[in-house]
C-alpha positions as CSV (number, residue, x, y, z in Angstrom):
1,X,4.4,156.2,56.6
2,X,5.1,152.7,55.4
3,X,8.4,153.8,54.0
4,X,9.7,155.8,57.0
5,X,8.6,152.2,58.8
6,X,10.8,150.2,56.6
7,X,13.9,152.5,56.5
8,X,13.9,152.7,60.3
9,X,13.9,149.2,60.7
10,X,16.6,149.1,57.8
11,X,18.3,151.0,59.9
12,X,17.6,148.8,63.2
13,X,18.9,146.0,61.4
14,X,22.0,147.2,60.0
15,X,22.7,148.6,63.8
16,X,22.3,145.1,65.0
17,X,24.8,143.5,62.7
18,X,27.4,146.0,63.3
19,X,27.1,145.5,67.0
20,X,27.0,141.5,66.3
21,X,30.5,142.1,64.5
22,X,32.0,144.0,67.3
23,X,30.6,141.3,70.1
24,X,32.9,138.8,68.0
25,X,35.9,140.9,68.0
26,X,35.3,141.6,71.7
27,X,34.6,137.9,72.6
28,X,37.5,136.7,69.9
29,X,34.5,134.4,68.1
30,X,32.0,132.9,70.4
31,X,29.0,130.6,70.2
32,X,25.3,131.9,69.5
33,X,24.6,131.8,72.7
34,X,27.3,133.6,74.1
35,X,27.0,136.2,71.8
36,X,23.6,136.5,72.9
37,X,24.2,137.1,76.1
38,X,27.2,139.4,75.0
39,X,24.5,141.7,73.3
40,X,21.3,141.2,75.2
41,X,19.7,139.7,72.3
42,X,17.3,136.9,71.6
43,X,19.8,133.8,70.5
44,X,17.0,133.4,67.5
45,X,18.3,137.5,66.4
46,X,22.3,136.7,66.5
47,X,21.8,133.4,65.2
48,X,19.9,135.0,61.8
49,X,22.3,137.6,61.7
50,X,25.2,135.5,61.9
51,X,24.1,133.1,59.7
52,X,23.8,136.0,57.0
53,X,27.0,136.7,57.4
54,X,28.5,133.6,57.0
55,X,26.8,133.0,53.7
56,X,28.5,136.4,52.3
57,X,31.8,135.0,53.6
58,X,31.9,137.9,56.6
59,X,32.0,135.3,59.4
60,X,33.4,131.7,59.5
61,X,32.0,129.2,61.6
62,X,34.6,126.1,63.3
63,X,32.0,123.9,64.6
64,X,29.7,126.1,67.2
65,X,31.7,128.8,67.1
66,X,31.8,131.8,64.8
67,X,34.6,134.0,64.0
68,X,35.5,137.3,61.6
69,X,36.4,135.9,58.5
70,X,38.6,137.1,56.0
71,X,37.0,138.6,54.0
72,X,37.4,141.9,56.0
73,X,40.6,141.8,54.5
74,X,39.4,142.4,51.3
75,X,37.1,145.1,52.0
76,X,39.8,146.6,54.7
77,X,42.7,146.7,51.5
78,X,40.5,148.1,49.1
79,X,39.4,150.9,51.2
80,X,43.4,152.1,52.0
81,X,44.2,151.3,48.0
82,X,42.1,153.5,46.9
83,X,44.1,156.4,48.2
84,X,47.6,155.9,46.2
85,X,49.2,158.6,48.2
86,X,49.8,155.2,50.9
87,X,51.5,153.4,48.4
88,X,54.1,156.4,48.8
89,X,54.6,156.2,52.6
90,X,54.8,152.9,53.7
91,X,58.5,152.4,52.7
92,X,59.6,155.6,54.2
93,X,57.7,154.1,57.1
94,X,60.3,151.0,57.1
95,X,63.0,153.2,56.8
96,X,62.8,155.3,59.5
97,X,61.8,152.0,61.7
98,X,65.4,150.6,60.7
99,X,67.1,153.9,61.1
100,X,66.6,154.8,64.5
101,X,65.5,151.5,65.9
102,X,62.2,151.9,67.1
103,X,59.1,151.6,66.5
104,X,57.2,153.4,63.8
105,X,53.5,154.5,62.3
106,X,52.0,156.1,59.7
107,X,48.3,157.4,60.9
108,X,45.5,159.1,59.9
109,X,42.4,161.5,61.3
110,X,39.4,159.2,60.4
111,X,35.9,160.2,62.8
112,X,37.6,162.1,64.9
113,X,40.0,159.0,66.0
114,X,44.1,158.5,64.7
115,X,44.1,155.0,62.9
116,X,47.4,153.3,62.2
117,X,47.5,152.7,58.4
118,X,51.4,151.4,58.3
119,X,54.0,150.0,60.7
120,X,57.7,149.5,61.0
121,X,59.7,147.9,63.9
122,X,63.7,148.4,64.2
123,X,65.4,145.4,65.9
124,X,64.5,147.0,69.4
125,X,60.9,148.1,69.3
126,X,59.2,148.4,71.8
127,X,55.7,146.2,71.3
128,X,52.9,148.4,71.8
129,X,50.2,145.8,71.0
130,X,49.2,147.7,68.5
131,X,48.5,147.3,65.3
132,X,47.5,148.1,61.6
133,X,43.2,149.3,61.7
134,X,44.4,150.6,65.4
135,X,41.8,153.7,66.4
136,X,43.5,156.1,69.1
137,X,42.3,159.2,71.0
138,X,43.9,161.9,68.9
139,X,45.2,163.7,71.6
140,X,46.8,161.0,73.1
141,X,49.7,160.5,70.7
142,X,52.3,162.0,69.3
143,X,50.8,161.6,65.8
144,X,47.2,162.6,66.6
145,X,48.4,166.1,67.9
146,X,50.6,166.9,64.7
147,X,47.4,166.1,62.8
148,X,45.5,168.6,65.0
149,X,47.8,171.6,65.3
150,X,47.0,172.0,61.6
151,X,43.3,171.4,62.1
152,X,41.0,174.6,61.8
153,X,40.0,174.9,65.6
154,X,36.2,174.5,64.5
155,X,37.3,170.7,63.9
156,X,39.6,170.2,66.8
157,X,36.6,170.9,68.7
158,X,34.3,168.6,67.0
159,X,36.5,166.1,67.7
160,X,36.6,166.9,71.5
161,X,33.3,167.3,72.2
162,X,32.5,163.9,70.2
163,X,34.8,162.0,72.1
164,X,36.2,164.3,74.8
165,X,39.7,164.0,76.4
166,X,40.0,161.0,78.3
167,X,42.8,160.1,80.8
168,X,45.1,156.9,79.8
169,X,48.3,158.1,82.5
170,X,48.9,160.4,84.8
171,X,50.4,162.7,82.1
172,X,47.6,162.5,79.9
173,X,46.5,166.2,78.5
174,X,43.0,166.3,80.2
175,X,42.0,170.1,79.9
176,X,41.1,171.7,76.6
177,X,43.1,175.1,77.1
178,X,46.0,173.2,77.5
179,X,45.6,171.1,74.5
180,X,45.2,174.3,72.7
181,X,48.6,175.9,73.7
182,X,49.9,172.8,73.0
183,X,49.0,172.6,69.6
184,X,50.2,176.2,69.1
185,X,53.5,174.8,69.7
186,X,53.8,172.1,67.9
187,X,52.5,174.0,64.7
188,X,55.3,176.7,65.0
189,X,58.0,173.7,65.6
190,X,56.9,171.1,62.9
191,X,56.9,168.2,65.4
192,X,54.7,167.2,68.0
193,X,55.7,164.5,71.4
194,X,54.2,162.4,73.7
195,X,55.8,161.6,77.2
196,X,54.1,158.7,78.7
197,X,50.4,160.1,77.6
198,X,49.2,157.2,76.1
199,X,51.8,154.6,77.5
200,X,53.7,155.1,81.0
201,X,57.3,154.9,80.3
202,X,57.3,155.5,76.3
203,X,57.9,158.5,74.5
204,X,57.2,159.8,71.0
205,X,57.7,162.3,68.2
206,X,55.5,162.7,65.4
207,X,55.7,165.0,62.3
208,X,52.8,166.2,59.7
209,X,52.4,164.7,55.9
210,X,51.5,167.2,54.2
211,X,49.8,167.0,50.4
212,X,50.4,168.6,47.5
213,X,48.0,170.9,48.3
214,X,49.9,171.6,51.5
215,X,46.9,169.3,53.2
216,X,47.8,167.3,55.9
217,X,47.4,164.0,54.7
218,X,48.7,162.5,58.0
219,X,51.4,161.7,60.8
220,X,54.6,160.1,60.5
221,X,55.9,158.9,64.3
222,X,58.7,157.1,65.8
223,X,58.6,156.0,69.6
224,X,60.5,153.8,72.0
225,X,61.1,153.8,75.6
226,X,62.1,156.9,77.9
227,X,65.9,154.9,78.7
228,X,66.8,155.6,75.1
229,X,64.0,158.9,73.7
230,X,65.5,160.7,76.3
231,X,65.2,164.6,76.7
232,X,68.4,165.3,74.9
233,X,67.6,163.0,72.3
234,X,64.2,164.1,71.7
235,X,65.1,167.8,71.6
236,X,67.6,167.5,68.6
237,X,68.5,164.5,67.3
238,X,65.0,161.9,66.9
239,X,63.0,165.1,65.5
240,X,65.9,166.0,63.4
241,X,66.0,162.9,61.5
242,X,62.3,162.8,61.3
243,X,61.7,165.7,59.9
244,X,64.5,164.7,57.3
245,X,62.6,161.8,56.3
246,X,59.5,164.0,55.8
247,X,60.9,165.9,54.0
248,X,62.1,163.3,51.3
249,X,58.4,161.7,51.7
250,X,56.5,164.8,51.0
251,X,59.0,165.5,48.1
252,X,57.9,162.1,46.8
253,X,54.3,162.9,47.3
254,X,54.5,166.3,45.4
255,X,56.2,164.7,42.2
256,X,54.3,161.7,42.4
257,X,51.1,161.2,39.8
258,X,48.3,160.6,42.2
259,X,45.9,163.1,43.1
260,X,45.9,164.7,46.0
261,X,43.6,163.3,48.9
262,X,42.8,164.7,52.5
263,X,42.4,162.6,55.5
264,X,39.0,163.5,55.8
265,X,38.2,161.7,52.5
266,X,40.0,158.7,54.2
267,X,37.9,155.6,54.0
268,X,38.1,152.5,56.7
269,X,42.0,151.2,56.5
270,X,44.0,148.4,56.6
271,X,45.5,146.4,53.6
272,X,47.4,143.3,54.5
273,X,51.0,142.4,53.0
274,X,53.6,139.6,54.8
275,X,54.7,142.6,56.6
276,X,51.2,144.1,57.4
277,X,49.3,142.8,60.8
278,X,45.4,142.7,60.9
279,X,43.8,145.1,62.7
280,X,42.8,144.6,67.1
281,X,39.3,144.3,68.1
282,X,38.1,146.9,70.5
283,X,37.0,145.7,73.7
């Protein structure tokens, strides 16, 4: 009884420090106080918490304020280098950027969510806001879908009914059945799009990574505004040189000499390089 005790309020506690992290993401740092408030908490609870976290370097402090601190980044890069199939993909994710000039990501299924492990920008992205660490509603995107079509359907539901099928536009697939048929599609024509579903006015084609197992390990996407991913070009042309980038990619993959890895073995992301951004907080 005194054990269940204890491991229920280990439990409590580590709850309360997660939520203490993601009240200074939302708040972008904030005093005790504020934070507090934020959370509902007694100012004596954050400020013990905080102050914990500080002395293991998880939270700077600049004067009466307290922010993430870096060493996230550490924990963030060691959780996406330990899957060496990334170190693979992230210059095909440049090259594509620079090829078509747009905008670019390399994602993942993580939870039920797409995260954005790599980015590339041509000279005329389009800026999303959006960055490395990213979590999206699969569904969503471009890149999330082409993850799903070659999902078992057991596990696209899971994901739906953890985090169902929320509306971001007016063209936003809301209704299960037709994300369904959809995903029917895209598996029988290797590439999946997304016309202003998750952004009014910008459109998107994604393609499945696949392993050497023939896993999919993840999505490759390219996206940019409707004046220039118009209809014709996303019918032949954008999925045309996607796919042929893919295909080099997934070439690389099978000859490469890491194991093979699924995305459901995928830990937290986000590794930082000069080119690398550091990941949004979620409001």
């Amino acid at each position: 009884m005194v054990k269940d005790r204890g491991e229920r309020n280990g439990v409590k506690t580590t709850d309360t420090v997660v939520r203490v992290i993601e009240a200074l993401m939302t708040l972008n740092g904030g005093r005790v106080t504020e934070v507090a408030d934020h959370l509902e908490m007694a100012p004596s609870t954050v400020h013990r918490h905080l102050t914990s976290l500080e002395e293991h370097d998880f939270v700077a402090k600049e004067g009466d304020t307290y922010k993430i601190g870096l060493r996230f980044l550490t924990v963030g890069g060691y959780a996406r280098n330990q899957r060496p199939e990334y170190t693979i993909v992230k210059p095909f994710v440049k090259e594509i950027a620079e090829e078509i000039d747009c905008r670019s990501v390399f994602m993942v299924e993580e939870h039920g969510l797409a995260v954005y492990l790599f980015r590339g920008a041509g000279s005329h992205a389009v800026e999303t806001h959006t960055v490395v660490g990213s979590r999206r509603h699969m569904h969503l995107i471009a890149g999330g879908k082409a993850i799903l079509a070659h999902y078992p359907r057991e596990r696209v539901d899971e994901i739906i009914d953890r985090w169902g099928l929320p509306q971001q536009t007016e063209d936003s697939i809301t209704d299960r059945e037709t994300l369904y048929e959809q995903l029917e599609e895209i598996k029988e024509q290797g590439v999946a799009f997304n016309r202003g579903e998750s952004i009014s006015g910008l459109h998107a084609v994604a393609a499945p990574v696949f392993g050497k197992r023939d896993e999919v390990l993840g999505a490759l996407t390219v996206s940019g505004p409707q004046s220039r991913f118009t209809q014709e070009n996303l019918e032949h042309d954008i999925p045309d040189r996607l796919i042929g980038t893919v295909k080099e990619l997934q070439l690389k993959i099978q000859f490469s000499n890491v194991p093979s890895i699924t995305t459901t073995e995928l830990d937290v992301p986000t590794t930082t390089s000069e080119e690398d951004e550091l990941p949004e907080h979620r409001g």
